[in-house]
N, C-alpha and C positions, 0 to 999 in steps of 0.2 A: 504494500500500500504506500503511494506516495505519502508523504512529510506532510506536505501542508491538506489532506485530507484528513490523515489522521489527525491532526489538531484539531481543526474542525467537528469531527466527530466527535471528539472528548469535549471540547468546549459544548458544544448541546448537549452531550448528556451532564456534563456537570452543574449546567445551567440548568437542569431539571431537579438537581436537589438544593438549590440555595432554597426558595422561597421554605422548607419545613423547620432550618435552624434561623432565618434572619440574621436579627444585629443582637439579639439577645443570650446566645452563647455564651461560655465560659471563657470563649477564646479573649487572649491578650496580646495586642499588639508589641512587634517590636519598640518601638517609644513609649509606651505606654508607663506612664508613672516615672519614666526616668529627668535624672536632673543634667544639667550641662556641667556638672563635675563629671558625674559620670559617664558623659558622653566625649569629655573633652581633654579630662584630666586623668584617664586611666594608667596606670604604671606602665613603663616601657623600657624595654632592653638596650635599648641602640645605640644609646647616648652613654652609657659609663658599663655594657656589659652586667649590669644589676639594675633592679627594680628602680625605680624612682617616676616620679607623675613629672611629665613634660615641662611644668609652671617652677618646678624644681630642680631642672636639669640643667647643668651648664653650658644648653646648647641651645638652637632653635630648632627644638621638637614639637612634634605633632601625632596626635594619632588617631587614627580612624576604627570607630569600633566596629564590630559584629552587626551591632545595628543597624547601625549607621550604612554601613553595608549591603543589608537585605531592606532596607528601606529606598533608598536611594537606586536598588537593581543592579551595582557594579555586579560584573562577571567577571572582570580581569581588571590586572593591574593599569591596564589603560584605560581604563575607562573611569578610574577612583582618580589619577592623575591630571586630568583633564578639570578638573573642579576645586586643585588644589591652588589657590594665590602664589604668587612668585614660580610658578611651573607650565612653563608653554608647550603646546606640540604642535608640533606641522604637520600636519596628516601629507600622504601620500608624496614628502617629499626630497625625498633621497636613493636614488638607487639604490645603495648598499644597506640601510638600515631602514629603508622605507617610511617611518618617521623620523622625525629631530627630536628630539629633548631639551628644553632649554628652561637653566634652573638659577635665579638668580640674575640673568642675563647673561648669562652664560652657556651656548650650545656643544653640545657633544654628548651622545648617550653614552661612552665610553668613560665620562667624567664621575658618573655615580655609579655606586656599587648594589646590587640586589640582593639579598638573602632570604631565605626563607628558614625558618627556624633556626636562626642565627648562622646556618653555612650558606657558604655566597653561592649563588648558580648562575651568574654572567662569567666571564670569560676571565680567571685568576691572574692573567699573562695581561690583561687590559685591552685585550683583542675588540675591536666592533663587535655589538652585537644588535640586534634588531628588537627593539622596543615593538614587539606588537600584543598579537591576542593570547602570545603565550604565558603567558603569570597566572593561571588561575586564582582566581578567590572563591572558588564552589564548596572550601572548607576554611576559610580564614575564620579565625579569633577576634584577630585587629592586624590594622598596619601602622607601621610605622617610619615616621619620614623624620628626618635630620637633616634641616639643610643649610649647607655651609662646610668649610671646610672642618675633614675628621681624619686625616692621616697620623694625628698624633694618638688615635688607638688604632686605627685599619688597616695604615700605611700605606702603598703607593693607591690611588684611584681614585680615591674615598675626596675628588678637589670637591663637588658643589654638593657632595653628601652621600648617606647614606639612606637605602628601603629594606626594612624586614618582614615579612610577611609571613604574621606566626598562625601556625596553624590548629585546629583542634586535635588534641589528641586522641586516642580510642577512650580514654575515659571521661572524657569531656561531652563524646558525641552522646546527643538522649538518644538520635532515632540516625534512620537509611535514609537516604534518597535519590531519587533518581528526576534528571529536570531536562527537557527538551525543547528546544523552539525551531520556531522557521520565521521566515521572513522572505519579502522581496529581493532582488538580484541574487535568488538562491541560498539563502544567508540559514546557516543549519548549525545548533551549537546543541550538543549531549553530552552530559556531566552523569558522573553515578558517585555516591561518598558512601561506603560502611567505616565500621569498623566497631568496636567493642573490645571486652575482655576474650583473653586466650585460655580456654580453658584447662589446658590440661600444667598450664606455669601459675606458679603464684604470682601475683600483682604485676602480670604481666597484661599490655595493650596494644591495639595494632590500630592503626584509622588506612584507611585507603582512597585516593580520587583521581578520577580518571575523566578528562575533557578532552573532547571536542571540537574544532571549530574552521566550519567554510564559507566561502562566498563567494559567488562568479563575481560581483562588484556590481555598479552600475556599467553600461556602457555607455563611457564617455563620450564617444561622437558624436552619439543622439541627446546627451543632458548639455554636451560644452560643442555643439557645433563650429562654434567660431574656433574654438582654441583647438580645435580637432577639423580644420574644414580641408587640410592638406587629408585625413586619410577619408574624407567622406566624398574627395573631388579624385585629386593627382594618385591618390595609394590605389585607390580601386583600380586603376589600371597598371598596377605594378611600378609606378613609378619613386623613386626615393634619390632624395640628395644628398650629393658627395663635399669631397671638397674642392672639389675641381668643377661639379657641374653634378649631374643628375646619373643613375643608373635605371637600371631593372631587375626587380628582385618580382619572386612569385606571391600572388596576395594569400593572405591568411587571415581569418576572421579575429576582431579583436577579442584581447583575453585578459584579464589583469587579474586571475583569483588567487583569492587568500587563502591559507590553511596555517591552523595552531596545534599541536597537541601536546598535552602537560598529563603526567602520571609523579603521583607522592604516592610514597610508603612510608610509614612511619611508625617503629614498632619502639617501646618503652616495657623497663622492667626497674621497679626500683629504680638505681640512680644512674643505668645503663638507658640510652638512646643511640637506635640505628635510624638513619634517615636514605632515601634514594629518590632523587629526582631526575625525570628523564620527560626533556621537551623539542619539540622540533618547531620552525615558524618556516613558511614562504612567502612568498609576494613577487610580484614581475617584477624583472631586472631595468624596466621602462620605465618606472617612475620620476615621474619629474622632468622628463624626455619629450622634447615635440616631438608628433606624430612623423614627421618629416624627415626624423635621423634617425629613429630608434623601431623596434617592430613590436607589438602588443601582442607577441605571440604565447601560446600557447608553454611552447616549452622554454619562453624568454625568462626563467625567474632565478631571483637570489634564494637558496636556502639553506637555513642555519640549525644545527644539532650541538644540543647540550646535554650530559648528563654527571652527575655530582651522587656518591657516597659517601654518606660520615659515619662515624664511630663516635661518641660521647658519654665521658661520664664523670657523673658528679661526686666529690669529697666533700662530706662537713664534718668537723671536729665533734664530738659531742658536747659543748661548752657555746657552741654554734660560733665560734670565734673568724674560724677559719674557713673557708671554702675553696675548694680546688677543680678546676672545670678543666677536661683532658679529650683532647680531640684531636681525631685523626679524617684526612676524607682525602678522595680523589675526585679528580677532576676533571673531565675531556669534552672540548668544545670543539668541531668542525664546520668548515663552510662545506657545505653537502657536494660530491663531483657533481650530481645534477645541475651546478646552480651553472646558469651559461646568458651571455650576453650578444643580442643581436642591432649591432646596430653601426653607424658611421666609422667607431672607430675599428673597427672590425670584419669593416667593406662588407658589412653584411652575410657575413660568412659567421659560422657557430665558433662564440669565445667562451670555452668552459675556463671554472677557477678552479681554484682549490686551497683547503689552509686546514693545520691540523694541532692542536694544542692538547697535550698530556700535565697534568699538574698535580702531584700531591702535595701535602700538609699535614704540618705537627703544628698541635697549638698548646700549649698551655698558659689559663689563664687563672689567676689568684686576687682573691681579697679577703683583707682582716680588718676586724671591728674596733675600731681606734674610739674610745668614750660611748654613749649611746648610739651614735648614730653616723656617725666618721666613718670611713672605709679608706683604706688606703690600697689601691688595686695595682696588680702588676705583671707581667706576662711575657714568652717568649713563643718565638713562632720559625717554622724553618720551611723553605718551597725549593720544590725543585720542579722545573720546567724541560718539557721537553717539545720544541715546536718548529710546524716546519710552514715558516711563513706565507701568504699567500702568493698565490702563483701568478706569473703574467699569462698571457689569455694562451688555453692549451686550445690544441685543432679536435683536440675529444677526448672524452671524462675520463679523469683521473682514475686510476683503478687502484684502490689501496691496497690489493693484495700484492702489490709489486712495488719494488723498487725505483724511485721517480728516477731514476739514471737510466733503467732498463728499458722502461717505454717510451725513448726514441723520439721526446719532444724537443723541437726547435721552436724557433723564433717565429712569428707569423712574415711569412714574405718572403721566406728564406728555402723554402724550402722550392726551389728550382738547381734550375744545370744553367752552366752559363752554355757560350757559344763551341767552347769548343768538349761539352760534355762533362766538366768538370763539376761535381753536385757542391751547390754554395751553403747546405745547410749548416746551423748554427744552433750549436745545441744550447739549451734554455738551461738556465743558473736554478737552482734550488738550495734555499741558505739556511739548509736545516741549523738549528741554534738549541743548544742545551745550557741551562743557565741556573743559579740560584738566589736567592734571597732570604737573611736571616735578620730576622726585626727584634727588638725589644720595647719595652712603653714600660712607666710607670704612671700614675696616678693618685692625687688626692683629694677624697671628699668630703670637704669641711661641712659637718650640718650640725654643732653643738647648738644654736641658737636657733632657734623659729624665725628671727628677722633677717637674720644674715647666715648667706651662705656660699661655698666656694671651692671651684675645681680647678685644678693645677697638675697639667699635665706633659706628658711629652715622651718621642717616639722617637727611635735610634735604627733604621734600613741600612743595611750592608747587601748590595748587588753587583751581582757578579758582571753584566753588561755595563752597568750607567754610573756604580760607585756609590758613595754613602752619603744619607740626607738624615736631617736631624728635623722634627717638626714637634713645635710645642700649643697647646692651648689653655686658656684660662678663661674663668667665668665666674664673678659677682652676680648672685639670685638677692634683692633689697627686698622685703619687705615689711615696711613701716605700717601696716598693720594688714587686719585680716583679706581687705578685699583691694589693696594694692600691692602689686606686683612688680618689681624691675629687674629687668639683666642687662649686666654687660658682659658682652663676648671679645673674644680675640683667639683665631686660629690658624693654622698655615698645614700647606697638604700641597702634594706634586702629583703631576701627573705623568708615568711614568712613560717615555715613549716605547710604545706595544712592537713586537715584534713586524706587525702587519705593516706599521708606518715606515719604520726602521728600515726593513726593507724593502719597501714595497718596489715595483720597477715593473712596466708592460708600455708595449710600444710595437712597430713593426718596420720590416723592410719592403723594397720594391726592387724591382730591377732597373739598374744605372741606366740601358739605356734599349735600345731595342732589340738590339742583339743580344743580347743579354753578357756582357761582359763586368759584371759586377752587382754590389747594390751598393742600396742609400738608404736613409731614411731621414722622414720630415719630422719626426717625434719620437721621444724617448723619454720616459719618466724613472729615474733610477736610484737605487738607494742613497741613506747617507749614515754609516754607523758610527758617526761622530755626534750624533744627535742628544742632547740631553732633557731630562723634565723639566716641564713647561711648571712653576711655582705660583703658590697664592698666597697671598696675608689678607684679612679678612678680618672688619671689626662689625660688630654687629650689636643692636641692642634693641630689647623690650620692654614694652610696657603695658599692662592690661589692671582695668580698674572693673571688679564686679559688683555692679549697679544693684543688684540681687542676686539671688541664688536661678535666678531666669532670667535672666538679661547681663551679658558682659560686653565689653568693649576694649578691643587690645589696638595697639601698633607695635609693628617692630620694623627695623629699617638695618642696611648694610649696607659697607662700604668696603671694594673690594681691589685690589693690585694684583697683576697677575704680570709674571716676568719670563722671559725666556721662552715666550711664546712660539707653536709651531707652526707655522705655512710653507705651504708650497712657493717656491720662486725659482725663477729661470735660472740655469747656471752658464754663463756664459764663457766658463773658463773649458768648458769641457762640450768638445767638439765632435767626437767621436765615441761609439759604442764598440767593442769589439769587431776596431779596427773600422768600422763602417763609418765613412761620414753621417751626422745627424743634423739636422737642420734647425732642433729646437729642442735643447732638453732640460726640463725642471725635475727639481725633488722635495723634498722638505729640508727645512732648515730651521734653526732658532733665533729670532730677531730681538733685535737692540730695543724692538719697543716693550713700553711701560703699557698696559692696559686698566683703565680705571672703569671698574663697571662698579654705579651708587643706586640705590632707590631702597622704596619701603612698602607694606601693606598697612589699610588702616579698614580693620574687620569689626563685624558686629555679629553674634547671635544671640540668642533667644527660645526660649521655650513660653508656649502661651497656649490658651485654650478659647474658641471660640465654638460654646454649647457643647456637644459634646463631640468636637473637631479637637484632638489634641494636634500642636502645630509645631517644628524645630524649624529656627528662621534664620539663617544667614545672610549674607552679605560681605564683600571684601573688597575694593579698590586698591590697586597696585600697579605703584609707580617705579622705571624701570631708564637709567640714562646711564651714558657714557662711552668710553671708546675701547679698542681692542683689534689685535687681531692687525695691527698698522690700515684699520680705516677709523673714519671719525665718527663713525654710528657704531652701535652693538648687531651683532646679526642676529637674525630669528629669536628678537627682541623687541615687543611692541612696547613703548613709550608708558602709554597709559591702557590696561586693562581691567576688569570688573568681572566677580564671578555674585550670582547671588540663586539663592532658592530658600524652598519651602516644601520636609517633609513631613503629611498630614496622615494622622489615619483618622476614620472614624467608623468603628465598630470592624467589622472584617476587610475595611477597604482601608489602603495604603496608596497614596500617590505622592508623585515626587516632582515639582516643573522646577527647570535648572536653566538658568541662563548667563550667556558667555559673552563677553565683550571682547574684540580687540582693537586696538590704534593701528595706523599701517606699521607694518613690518617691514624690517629691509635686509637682503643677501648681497654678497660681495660675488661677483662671477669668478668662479674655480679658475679661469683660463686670463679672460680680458683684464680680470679687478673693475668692470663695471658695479656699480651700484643701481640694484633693482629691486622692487619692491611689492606687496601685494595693498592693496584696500585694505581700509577696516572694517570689521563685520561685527554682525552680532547675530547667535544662533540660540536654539531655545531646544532643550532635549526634555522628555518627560517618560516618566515611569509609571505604571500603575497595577496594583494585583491586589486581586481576593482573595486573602488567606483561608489556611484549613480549613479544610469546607470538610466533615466528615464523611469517612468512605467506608464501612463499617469497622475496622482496627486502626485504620488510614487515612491519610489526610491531605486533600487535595487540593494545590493554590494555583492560581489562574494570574499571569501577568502579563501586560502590554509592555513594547518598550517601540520610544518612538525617539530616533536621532534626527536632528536638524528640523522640528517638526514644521518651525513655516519653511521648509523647502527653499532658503535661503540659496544666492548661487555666488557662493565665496572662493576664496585662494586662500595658500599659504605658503611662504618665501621658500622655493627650492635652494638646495645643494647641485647646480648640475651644472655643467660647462656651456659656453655661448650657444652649444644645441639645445639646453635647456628651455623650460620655460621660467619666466620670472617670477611667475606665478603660478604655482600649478592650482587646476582647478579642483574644486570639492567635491564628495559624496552630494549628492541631492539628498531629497527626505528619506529616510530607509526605517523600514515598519515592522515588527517581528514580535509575534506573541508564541507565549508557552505554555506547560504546566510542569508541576513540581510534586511528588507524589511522596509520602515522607510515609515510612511502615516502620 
């Protein structure tokens, strides 16, 4: 049975048992009865490795509850992200990572670190990876977000912060469930959660989740005709542009779908925890590509595989004085051989990739109870790396059961005879790199006083690539009485250059001349392993005053330096590629500029009730300037943006309307250093479901979920080369309803 019949189906028969329970039920909503301490100030990990409530911590933290969560409808991490002040994303607009991340004003998804149950699962090596639908939250607790710099407990990556996203354990979960939707442009997500007690171990627990997640997309031609009128006119007839003029390639129906899939296991026993996470994300390799150079094919996508196991276990004294947390995991992150790129720089011919990163870890962390409430925390950590950076464009998929020496790849262009039969191929570099990293941090946290309090920290990285960085942080919590609030922050974190950058290098040859007595080539991007981490200092401060126990009002504002920044720039000393003339070749480099990126948020929520509407009311305005990067704007940094909503329940209904502001935003072109830019928009997203509906042991919720609902037709500032567009165009309205069946 097709997806969206079977919903349908369910949806009328479940519609036939609401009217016997109504609104008079036992049932209790998520917000129901809760306060904005609770919602706002719950304890969290992230910030000092032990419990402490956000309003408390020496950082600028935040956390998102459980409720908060199934109230609002997040499915994934992107979708919680999207709503958070000071955190931007550019949908659809990067090749390689598909979205942008931008936190603080500052872009790069490689800049913040992900964890889930305190083990990282993005890339330990600092590798790219693709912010998309993969992060589930179909079992989350809470998350939590750190933003600013935290290298002095994380070490290198950790520049505009960190996410953890804790999950429930098998003794946590009450019940099963299993949750499904569909939607337009194909849009298909199935999640299932158990878990429970292990019967045949003592106080042993398992939890398990497994999602889901597709979408054909919309097709753009027919929503962005204009920005798509090359493949709705000239591609239909196979025609496409070079650099020299036009060719002919065969036409292919457009394709840009998505696919996520995330798997947790997570078993606990006493003060043993094993964790295993295994995710995979795709998306076409055309994003953010005019139709004109790049191809929306089918088998044109980027795709990225993660998987992370840890080992954890916990020590306490019996005097509870001491505590000892002991952790082991591995780690393997690949850009998938499928991922392959079609388009200009590729003369249209198949450019598969490839990238491969092995990583494990030792950790030990420690703290002791210094007066009531002091901790003095401290920890070592040892990585060893094994990675083989990504590749310049292969003629076909990597095959990893062989050795990259043995399968015979060359250069693109290269692989001809000249005139007098002599074969000019050039076999392709592979810069496998085995490395380490051995950190230490200590920590202290001053809490003898209820008004004052204070964290003092700092972190000691020995790498065997880049060499040793020292990063310290400190944080004043004020509070002159009970319903004010202040911090002052101060922090610094590097961000390490990732193998991927370090080396990165792809480009091609042609034949010299007609005869074919040589080559040449026009472009060449080639490494540079003198490259060092890009640095931050960061001062940051807040303030939050609660009006009541339902109503608060915070600011917090930062001001940030970043040194030794990396871009790409031409190198003009170096003329030749293995031997070949080159006509144009850049790399990355570390530049002389100083980058100052300043702003702040100024937030409000609220809890209130109108009759028997209970209502949690936000709002947030967030201001965002400065320069970076050797241009005088910030990139995929709007100026001035606003986020605000209101989630309501009443009786078994939950609804959620959310809306986004941005100012224009501007990119710097990868190639030319134009400055281009998109509009400002404003979108409106809404959620809506009818909880446990009873199904005789079971229980049954029904939810709408409706992205961009006025069908807005907005951009967001791409990452692409002068084939780019300046703006790539948006999703239109996209509509998907489910059910959720809990036993």
């Amino acid at each position: 049975m097709k997806p969206i019949k079977f919903f349908l189906i369910a949806i009328i028969a479940a519609t036939e048992t609401l009217a016997p329970f109504g609104r008079t039920s036992a049932f209790a909503s998520e917000l129901e009865g809760l306060t904005l301490e609770a919602l706002l100030n719950v304890p969290i990990k992230a910030s000092s490795f032990t419990d402490e409530k956000p309003s408390e911590s020496g950082a600028l933290a935040h956390v998102i509850t459980e409720e908060t969560i199934k109230a609002r409808g997040y499915s994934t991490l992107l979708d919680l992200l999207e709503d958070m002040p000071q955190i931007e994303i550019a949908h659809l607009a990067g090749t390689d990572t598909g979205n942008i991340l931008t936190v603080q004003g500052i872009n790069g998804n490689e800049r913040i670190q992900i964890f889930i149950d305190g083990m990282q699962v993005t890339p330990v090596t600092g590798n790219f990876y693709t912010l998309g639908r993969q992060f589930s939250l179909k079992n989350a607790k809470r998350v939590e977000i750190v933003l600013g710099p935290m290298s002095a407990l994380y070490g290198a990556d950790a520049f505009t912060g960190v996410i953890n996203i804790v999950t429930k354990s098998g003794e946590d979960l009450e019940n099963q469930n299993l949750s499904g939707s569909y939607g337009n442009y194909n849009t298909q997500n199935y999640s299932a959660v158990a878990g429970g007690k292990i019967r045949f171990l003592e106080n042993a627990f398992f939890s398990v989740t497994a999602d889901s997640y597709h979408s054909d997309g919309p097709s753009m031609p027919k929503y962005h005709s204009s920005d798509f009128s090359w493949y709705n006119s000239e591609y239909q007839t196979g025609r496409m542009k070079t650099f020299t003029g036009e060719t002919t390639v065969p036409f292919r129906d457009f394709n840009a779908d998505e696919n996520a899939f995330f798997t947790h296991v997570r078993l606990s026993m006493n003060n043993f925890e094993l964790g295993w996470v295994k995710m995979s994300e795709s998306h076409s390799s055309s994003l953010g590509m005019k139709p004109e150079y790049s191809l929306y094919a089918e088998d044109a996508i980027v795709k990225t595989n993660y998987e992370t196991l840890s080992g954890n276990h916990i020590y306490r004294s019996e005097n509870e004085k001491w505590t000892f947390n002991t952790s082991l995991s591995s780690h393997f992150y690949e850009l998938d051989p499928e991922t392959k790129f079609i388009n200009i720089y590729s003369n249209y011919d198949d450019a598969y990739k490839y990238a491969r990163d092995k990583s494990s870890v030792i950790e030990e962390k420690a703290n002791c109870k210094i007066g009531e409430e002091s901790l003095f925390l401290f920890g070592l950590s040892y990585q060893d790396h094994l990675v083989l950076p990504r590749t310049a464009d292969l003629s076909s998929a990597y095959n990893r059961d062989l050795s990259a020496d043995s399968q015979g790849f060359v250069y693109p262009g290269s692989d001809i005879y000249d005139s007098s039969g002599t074969y000019l191929g050039i076999s392709q570099d592979f810069y496998f790199n085995e490395y380490s990293n051995t950190g230490a941090y200590a920590q202290f946290n001053f809490k003898e006083y209820s008004a004052v309090q204070a964290t003092l920290g700092i972190r000691y990285d020995r790498n065997s690539r880049y060499g040793d960085y020292l990063n310290p942080r400190a944080g004043l919590v004020f509070k002159p009485h009970k319903k004010t609030n202040f911090k002052l922050l101060y922090g610094e974190a590097f961000l390490a250059p990732s193998p991927d950058k370090t080396y990165q290098h792809y480009g091609s040859f042609y034949a010299d001349t007609n005869t074919v007595t040589g080559l040449r080539s026009s472009y060449f991007y080639l490494p540079n392993t003198d490259l060092k981490p890009e640095k931050i200092r960061s001062f940051q401060l807040e303030a939050s005053y609660k009006f009541t126990d339902t109503f608060w009002l915070s600011f917090n504002g930062y001001n940030s330096y970043v040194y030794d920044m990396i871009r790409t720039k031409r190198d003009k000393t170096i003329t030749s590629f293995k031997g070949v003339p080159v006509s144009y070749i850049q790399t990355f480099v570390n530049t002389d500029d100083i980058g100052r990126i300043y702003g702040g948020t100024l937030r409000m929520d609220a809890i209130t009730n109108l009759g028997k509407i209970d209502m949690v009311i936000y709002a947030a305005y967030t201001y965002s300037e400065g320069y970076s990067e050797g241009a005088t704007f910030l990139s995929y940094s709007a100026k001035d943006s606003a986020r605000a909503g209101v989630d309501a329940t009443f009786g078994r209904w939950s609804i959620s309307p959310r809306f986004i502001y941005q100012s224009r935003s501007y990119n710097r072109n990868l190639i030319s250093g134009t400055k281009q830019s998109s509009d400002p928009f404003a979108i409106m997203n809404f959620y809506a479901k009818y909880n446990d509906i009873p199904i005789g042991d079971k229980e049954l919720s029904i939810f709408l979920n409706i992205q961009n609902l006025t069908n807005a037709r907005y951009s967001n500032p791409t990452r692409a080369p002068d084939e780019g567009f300046g703006a790539s165009p948006q999703d239109p309205i996209s509509i998907y309803g489910g059910l959720t069946l809990k036993f």
